[in-house]
C-alpha positions in Angstrom: 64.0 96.9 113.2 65.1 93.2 113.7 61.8 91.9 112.5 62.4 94.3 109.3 65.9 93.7 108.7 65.5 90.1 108.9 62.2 90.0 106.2 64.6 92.0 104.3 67.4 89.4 104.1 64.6 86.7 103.4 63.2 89.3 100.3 66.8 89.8 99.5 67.9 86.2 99.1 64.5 85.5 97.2 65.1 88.3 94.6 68.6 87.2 94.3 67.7 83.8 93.4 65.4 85.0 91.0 67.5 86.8 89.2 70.6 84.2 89.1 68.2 82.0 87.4 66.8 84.8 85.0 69.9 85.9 83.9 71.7 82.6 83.7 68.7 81.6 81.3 68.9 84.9 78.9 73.1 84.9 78.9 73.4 83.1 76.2 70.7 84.6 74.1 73.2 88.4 75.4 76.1 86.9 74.8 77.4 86.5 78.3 79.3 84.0 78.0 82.4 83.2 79.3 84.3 80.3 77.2 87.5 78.4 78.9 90.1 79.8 76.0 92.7 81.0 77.9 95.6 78.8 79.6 94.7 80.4 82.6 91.4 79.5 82.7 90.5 76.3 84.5 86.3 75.5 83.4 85.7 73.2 81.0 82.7 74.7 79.5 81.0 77.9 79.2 80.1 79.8 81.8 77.4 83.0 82.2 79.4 85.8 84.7 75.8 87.2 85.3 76.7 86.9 89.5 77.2 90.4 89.3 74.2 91.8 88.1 72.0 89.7 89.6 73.5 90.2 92.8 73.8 94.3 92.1 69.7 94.1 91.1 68.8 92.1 94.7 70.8 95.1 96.4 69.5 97.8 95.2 65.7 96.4 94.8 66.2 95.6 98.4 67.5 98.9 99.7 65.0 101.0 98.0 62.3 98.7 99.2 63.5 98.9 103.2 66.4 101.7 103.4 65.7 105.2 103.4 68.4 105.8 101.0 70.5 109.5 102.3 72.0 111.7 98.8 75.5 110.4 100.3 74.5 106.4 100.1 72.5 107.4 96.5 76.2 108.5 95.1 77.9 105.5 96.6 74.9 103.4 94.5 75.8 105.4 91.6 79.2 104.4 92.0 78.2 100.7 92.1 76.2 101.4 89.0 79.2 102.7 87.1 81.2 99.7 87.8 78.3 97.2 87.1 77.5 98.4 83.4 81.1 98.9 82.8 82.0 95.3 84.2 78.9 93.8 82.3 80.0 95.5 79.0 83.4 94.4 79.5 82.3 90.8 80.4 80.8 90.5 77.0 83.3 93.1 74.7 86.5 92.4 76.3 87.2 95.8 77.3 91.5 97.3 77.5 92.3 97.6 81.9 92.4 101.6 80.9 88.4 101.8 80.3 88.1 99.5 83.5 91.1 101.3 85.3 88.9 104.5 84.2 85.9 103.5 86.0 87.3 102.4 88.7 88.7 106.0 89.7 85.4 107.7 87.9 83.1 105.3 90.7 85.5 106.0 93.9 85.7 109.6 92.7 82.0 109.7 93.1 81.7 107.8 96.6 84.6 109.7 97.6 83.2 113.0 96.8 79.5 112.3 96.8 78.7 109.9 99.1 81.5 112.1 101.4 84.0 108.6 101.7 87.0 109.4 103.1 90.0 108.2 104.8 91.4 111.3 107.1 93.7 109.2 108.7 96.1 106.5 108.7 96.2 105.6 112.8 99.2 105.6 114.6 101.2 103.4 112.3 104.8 104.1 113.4 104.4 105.0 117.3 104.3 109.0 117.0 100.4 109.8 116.6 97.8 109.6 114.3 99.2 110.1 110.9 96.5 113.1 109.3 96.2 113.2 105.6 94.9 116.6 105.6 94.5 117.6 101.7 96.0 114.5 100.7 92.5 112.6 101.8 90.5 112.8 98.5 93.4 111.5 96.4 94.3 108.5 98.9 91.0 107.7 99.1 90.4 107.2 95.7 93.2 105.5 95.8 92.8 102.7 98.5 89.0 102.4 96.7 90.9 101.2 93.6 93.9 99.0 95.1 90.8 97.0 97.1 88.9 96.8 93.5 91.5 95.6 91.9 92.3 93.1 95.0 89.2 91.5 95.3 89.2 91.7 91.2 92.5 89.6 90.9 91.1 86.9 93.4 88.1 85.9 91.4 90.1 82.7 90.1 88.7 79.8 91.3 85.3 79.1 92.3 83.8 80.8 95.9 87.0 82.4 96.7 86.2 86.2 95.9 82.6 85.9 97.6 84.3 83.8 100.0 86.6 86.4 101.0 83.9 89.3 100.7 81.7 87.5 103.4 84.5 87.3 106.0 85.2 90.7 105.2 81.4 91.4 105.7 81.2 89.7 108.6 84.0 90.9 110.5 82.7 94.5 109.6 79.3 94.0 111.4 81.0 93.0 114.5 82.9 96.3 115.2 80.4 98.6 112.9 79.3 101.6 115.3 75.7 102.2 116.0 75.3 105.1 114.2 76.4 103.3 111.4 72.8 103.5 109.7 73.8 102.8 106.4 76.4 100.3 106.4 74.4 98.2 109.2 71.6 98.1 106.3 73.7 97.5 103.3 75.9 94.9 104.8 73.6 92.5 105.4 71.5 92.9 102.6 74.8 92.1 100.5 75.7 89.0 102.5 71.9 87.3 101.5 72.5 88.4 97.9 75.5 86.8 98.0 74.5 83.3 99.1 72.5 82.4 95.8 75.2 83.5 94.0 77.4 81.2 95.8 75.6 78.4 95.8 75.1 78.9 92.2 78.8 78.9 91.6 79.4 76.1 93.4 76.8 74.0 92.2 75.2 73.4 95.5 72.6 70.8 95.2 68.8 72.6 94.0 71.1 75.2 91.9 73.5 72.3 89.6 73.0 73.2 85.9 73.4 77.0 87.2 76.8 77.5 87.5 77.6 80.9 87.0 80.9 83.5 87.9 80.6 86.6 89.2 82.3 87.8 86.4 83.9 92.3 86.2 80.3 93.1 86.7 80.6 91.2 90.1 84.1 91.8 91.3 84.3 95.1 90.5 81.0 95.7 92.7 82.4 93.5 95.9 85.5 95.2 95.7 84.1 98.7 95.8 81.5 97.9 98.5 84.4 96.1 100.3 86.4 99.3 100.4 83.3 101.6 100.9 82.7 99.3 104.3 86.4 99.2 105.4 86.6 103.2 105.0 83.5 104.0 106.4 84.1 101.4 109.1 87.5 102.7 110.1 86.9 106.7 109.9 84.6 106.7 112.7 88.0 105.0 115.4 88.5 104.2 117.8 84.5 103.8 117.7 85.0 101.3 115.4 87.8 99.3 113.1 91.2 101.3 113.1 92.5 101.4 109.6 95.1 99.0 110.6 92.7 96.9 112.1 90.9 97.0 108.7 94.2 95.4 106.7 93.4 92.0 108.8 90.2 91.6 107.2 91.6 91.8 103.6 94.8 90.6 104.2 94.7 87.9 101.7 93.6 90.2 98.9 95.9 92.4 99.8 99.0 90.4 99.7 98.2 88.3 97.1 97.9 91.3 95.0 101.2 93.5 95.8 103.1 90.2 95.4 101.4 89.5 91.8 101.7 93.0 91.0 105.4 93.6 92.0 106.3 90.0 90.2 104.8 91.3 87.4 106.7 94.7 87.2 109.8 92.8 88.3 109.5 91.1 85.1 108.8 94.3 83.5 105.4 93.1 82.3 102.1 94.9 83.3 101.0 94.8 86.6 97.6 94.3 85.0 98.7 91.6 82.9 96.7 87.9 83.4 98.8 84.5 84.4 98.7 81.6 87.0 101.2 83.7 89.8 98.2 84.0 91.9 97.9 82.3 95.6 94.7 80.0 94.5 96.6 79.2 91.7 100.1 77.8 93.0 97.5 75.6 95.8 95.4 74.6 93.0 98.4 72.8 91.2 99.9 71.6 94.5 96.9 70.2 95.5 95.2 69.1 92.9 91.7 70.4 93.8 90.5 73.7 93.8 87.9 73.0 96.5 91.2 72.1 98.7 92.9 75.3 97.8 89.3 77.3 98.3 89.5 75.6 101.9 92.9 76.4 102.7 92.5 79.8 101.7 89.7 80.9 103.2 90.7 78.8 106.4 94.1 81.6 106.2 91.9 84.5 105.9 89.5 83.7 108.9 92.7 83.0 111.1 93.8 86.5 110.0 90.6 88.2 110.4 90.0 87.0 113.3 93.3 87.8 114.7 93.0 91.2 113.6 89.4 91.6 115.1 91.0 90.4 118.3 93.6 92.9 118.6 90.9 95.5 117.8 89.1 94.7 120.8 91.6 94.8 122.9 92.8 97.8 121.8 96.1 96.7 120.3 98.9 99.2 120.0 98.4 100.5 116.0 102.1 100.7 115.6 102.7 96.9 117.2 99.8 95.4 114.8 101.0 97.6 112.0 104.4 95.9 112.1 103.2 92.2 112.8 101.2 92.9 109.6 104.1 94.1 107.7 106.1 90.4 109.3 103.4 88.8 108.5 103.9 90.1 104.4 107.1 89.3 104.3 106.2 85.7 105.7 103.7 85.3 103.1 106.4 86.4 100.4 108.9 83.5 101.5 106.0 80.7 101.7 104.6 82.0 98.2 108.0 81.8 96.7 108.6 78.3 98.3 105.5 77.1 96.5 106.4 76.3 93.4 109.5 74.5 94.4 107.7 72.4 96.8 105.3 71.8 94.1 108.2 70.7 91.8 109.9 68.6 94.4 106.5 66.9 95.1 106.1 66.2 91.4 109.4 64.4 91.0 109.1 62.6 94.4 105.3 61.4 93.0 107.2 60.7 89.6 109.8 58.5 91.3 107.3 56.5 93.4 105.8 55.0 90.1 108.6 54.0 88.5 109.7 51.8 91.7 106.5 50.8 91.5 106.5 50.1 87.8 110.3 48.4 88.5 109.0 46.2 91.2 106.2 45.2 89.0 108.5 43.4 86.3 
C-alpha cells in the first residue's frame, strides 16, 4: 500500500505538472484569461486561472488509475465535476453569485445525498451532550458544504494563500483520519501532490517562472468542497477521529475571515457576496507592503491554530471548553481586524512625518 500510494503521489504530481503547463499554454487561445481590471485586483498582467482544472484532471486521472472508486466517492466526484465546469465557465463568462450559489448547493446536494455526507452531530458544544441533528442533517449539511466553499472561495486573494490554507487543512486531516477511512486516506494525498505544481506555478518558483497561473472559481470552488467533504467525513466517525469542533481549528482562518466580511457587508447593507479589499490578506497586504509578508503571517496564524486545535483533539479536550475558546478566539480576531486599518493609518502618517523631518533637516 505504501509503495502504491507513494508511486501515486509521484504519477500525481507528474500529471499535474503536465497539465498546468498545457492549459496555461491553450488559455489564451480559450479565453481564460484573467486581466487586472478591477481596483481590487492586485496583478499587473494577465493571468490564466486554469489551477483548477488542471489540478481537478491530476485527481481524478490519479484516482481512477489507483482508487477503487465506491458509488458514494463517484457522487462526491460528480459533485467536484459540477463545481469545476461551472467555475471554469464562470472564469471565462463572468457568471451572477446565484448560478454559482446554485451549484454550490446542486454539488453538496449530491455528496450529501449520494456520496451519503453527513454531519449527524454537532459534539457537545455547550456542556449537556452531543447535540443530534436528527432530520435536520441533510439541510445543515448542505449547508456547512457551502459556508466552507464560499470560505475557502473568499480567501483566494493573494497568491498561495487558498492552497496554502487547503494543505494545512489537508494535513491536519491525515493526522487524526481513522483507519477505515479508505477513501479519504486515498484522496487526501493525492490532492496535496496536485496541489504542489499548482503552487509553485502561482508563485513562480524557479523551473515554473513565465507560468504563473491562479486557481481561479474552477479551483476554489473544488478545494472548498473537498475541504468540507474531508472535515465532515473526518468528524462523523468521533471520537475515532476529528470532533466537529476540533474540525473549526483547522479552518479557522477561512472561517473568520469570512463571517466578519460577510456581516461587514450586510452591516453596510450591501451583499454579502459583494467583492472589495475588507478581507484579512488584504488589510496585511497594505500594512505591510508585501503580499508574500502577509502570505507568511497568515499562514503562520493558521498553523498556530491548527495545531492548537489538533492538540486539544488528542488530548481529548472538553468540546464545550474548545468550543468557547474558539468563540474568544472570534471575537479576538474581530477587535485585531478592526484595529487594522487604524494602525495602518497611524503608520502612514507616522512614515509621512518622518520624511518631512527629513526633507526639513535637509535644507
Amino acid at each position: 500500500m505504501a509503495v502504491n500510494l507513494g508511486i501515486a503521489l509521484i504519477t500525481t504530481a507528474a500529471i499535474s505538472t503536465a497539465a498546468h503547463f498545457v492549459f496555461h499554454k491553450l488559455a489564451p487561445r480559450l479565453g481564460l484569461l484573467d486581466h487586472p481590471s478591477e481596483r481590487r485586483k492586485i496583478h499587473s498582467h494577465a493571468v490564466a486561472p486554469v489551477g483548477g482544472i488542471a489540478i481537478f484532471t491530476a485527481v481524478l486521472t490519479a484516482v481512477l488509475l489507483y482508487g477503487q472508486p465506491s458509488i458514494e466517492f463517484g457522487y462526491g466526484l460528480l459533485g467536484g465535476a459540477v463545481l469545476v465546469i461551472v467555475g471554469l465557465i464562470d472564469d471565462r463568462f463572468n457568471l451572477g453569485y446565484r448560478i454559482r450559489l446554485f451549484a454550490q448547493i446542486v454539488a453538496a446536494s449530491i455528496l450529501t445525498i449520494g456520496g451519503d455526507i453527513t454531519l449527524s452531530s454537532l459534539g457537545d458544544l455547550i456542556g449537556i451532550g452531543p447535540l443530534e441533528l436528527g432530520h435536520l442533517a441533510a439541510p445543515l449539511t448542505i449547508f456547512a458544504i457551502v459556508g466552507l466553499i464560499n470560505a475557502i472561495n473568499m480567501t483566494d486573494g493573494i497568491d498561495g494563500l487558498a492552497g496554502g490554507l487547503v494543505l494545512i487543512n489537508i494535513a491536519g486531516v491525515l493526522m487524526v483520519l481513522p483507519p477505515q477511512s479508505e477513501t479519504l486516506a486515498l484522496l487526501l494525498p493525492i490532492l496535496f501532490a496536485a496541489m504542489l505544481p499548482y503552487l509553485a506555478c502561482n508563485l513562480e518558483a524557479p523551473g515554473f517562472r513565465g507560468r504563473k497561473v491562479f486557481l481561479g472559481d474552477a479551483g476554489s470552488l473544488l478545494l472548498g468542497y473537498i475541504v468540507a467533504w474531508a472535515l465532515i467525513d473526518a468528524s462523523s466517525q468521533a471520537p475515532a477521529g476529528l470532533t466537529p469542533v476540533g474540525a473549526l481549528w483547522l479552518i479557522a482562518i477561512p472561517l473568520m475571515d469570512t463571517l466578519s466580511v460577510m456581516g461587514r457587508r450586510m452591516l453596510r447593507r450591501a451583499s454579502p457576496f459583494k467583492a472589495d479589499r475588507g478581507h484579512l490578506h488584504h488589510l496585511l497586504t497594505r500594512m505591510t507592503g508585501s503580499t508574500r509578508v502577509a502570505l507568511v503571517m497568515i499562514l503562520s496564524l493558521a498553523l498556530l491554530l491548527a495545531a492548537f486545535g489538533l492538540m486539544a483533539n488528542e488530548l481529548q479536550m472538553s468540546e464545550s471548553a474548545l468550543f468557547a475558546i474558539a468563540l474568544l478566539t472570534f471575537l479576538a480576531y474581530l477587535l485585531l481586524q478592526s484595529r487594522i486599518p487604524g494602525f495602518y493609518r497611524w503608520l502612514k502618517r507616522r512614515q509621512r512625518s518622518a520624511v518631512g523631518l527629513a526633507v526639513n533637516e535637509s535644507i
